[in-house]
C-alpha positions as CSV (number, residue, x, y, z in Angstrom):
1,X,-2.5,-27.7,46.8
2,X,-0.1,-24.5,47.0
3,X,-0.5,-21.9,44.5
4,X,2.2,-21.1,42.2
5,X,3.9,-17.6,43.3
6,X,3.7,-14.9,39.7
7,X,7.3,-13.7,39.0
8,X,8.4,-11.3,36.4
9,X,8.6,-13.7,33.5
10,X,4.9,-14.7,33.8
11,X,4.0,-11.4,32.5
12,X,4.8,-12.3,28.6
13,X,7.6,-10.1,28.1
14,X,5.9,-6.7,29.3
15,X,8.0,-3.7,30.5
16,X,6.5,-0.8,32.6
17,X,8.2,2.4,33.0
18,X,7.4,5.7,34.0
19,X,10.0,7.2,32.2
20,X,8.7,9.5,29.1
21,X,10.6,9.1,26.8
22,X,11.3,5.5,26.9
23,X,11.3,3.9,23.7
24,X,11.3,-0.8,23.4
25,X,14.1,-1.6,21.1
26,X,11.7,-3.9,19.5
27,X,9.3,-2.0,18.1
28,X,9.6,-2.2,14.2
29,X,7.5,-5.5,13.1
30,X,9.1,-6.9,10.2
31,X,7.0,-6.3,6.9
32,X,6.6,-10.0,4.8
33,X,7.9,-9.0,1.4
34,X,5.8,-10.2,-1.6
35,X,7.4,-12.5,-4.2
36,X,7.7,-12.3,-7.5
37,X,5.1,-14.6,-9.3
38,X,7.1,-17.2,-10.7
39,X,8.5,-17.9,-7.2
40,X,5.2,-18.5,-5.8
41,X,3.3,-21.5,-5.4
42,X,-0.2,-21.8,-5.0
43,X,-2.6,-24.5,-4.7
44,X,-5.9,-24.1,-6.3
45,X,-8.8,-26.8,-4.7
46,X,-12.8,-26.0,-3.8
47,X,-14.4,-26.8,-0.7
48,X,-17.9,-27.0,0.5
49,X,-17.1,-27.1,4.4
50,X,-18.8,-24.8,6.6
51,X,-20.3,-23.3,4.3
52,X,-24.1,-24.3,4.1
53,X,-23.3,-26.9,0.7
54,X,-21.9,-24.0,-1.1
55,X,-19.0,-24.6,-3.1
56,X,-15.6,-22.3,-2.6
57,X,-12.8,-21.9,-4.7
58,X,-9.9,-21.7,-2.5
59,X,-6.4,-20.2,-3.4
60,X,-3.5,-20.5,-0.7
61,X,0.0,-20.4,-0.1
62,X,0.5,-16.8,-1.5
63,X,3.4,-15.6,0.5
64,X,3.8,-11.9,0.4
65,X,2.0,-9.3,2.0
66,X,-2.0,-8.4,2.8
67,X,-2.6,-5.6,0.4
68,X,-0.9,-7.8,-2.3
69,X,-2.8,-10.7,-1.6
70,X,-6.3,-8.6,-1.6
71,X,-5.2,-7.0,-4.5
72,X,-4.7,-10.2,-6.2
73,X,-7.7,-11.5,-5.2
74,X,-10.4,-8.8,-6.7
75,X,-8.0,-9.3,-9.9
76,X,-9.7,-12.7,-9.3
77,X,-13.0,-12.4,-8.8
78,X,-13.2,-9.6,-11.3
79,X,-12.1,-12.1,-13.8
80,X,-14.5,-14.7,-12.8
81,X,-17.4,-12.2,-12.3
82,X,-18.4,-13.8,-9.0
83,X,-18.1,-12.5,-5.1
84,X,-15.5,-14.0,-3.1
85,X,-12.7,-12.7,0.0
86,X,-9.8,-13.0,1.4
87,X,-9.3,-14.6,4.6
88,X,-6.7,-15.7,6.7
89,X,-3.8,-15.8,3.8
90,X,-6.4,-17.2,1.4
91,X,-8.8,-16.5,-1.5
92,X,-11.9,-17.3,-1.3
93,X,-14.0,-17.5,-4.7
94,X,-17.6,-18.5,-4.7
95,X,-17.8,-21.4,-7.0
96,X,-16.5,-24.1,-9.0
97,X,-14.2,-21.6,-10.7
98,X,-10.6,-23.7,-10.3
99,X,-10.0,-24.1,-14.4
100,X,-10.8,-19.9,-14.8
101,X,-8.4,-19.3,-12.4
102,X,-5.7,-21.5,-12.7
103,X,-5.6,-20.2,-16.5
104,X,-5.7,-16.4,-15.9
105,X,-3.0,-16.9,-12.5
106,X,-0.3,-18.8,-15.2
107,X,-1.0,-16.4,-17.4
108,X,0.4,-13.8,-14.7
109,X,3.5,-16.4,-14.0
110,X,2.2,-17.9,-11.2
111,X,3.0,-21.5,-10.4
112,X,-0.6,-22.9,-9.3
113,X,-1.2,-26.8,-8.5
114,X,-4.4,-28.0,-8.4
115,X,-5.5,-30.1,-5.3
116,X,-8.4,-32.3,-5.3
117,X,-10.9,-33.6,-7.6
């Protein structure tokens, strides 16, 4: 079996240069802009997965960007007066806590579903 020969487009993309004061065009990331509440749509469900038989409230589909969404989500366990995080675009709450929440998130405008039993 022949190995396959490396060529320039193997390299993912990468540019080398020894020239100071080059600059990639590419370099400004684009910034996710937060919506407005009433646009979003979360989902509200509780899990027990992975997690040793302890029950989670979950909260995804928050679209917007990670200081909102961490922001939103010590608005949430302050108003439930139990621990929590966020994680990988969602809330985590610790507990059964989905009616709490789904109350005090419509209150704010949100548009919340509730998923699950």
């Amino acid at each position: 079996m022949a190995k396959k020969k490396m060529g320039l487009e193997d390299l993912g993309g990468f540019v080398f240069s020894t020239n100071d004061d080059f600059t990639p065009d590419h370099d400004s990331e684009e910034q996710e802009q937060t919506l407005p509440p009433s646009k979003q749509h979360l989902e509200a469900h509780y899990s027990s997965k992975g997690r040793a038989g302890k029950t989670v409230t979950v909260i995804a589909g928050f679209v917007g960007t990670d200081e909102d969404l961490t922001v939103l989500g010590k608005q949430l366990k302050k108003k439930c007066g139990v621990g929590g995080s966020v994680k990988d675009g969602e809330i985590l709450i610790q507990g059964d806590v989905r009616d709490k929440i789904m109350t005090f998130l419509k209150e704010k405008g949100y548009n919340v579903k509730r998923v699950g039993g």
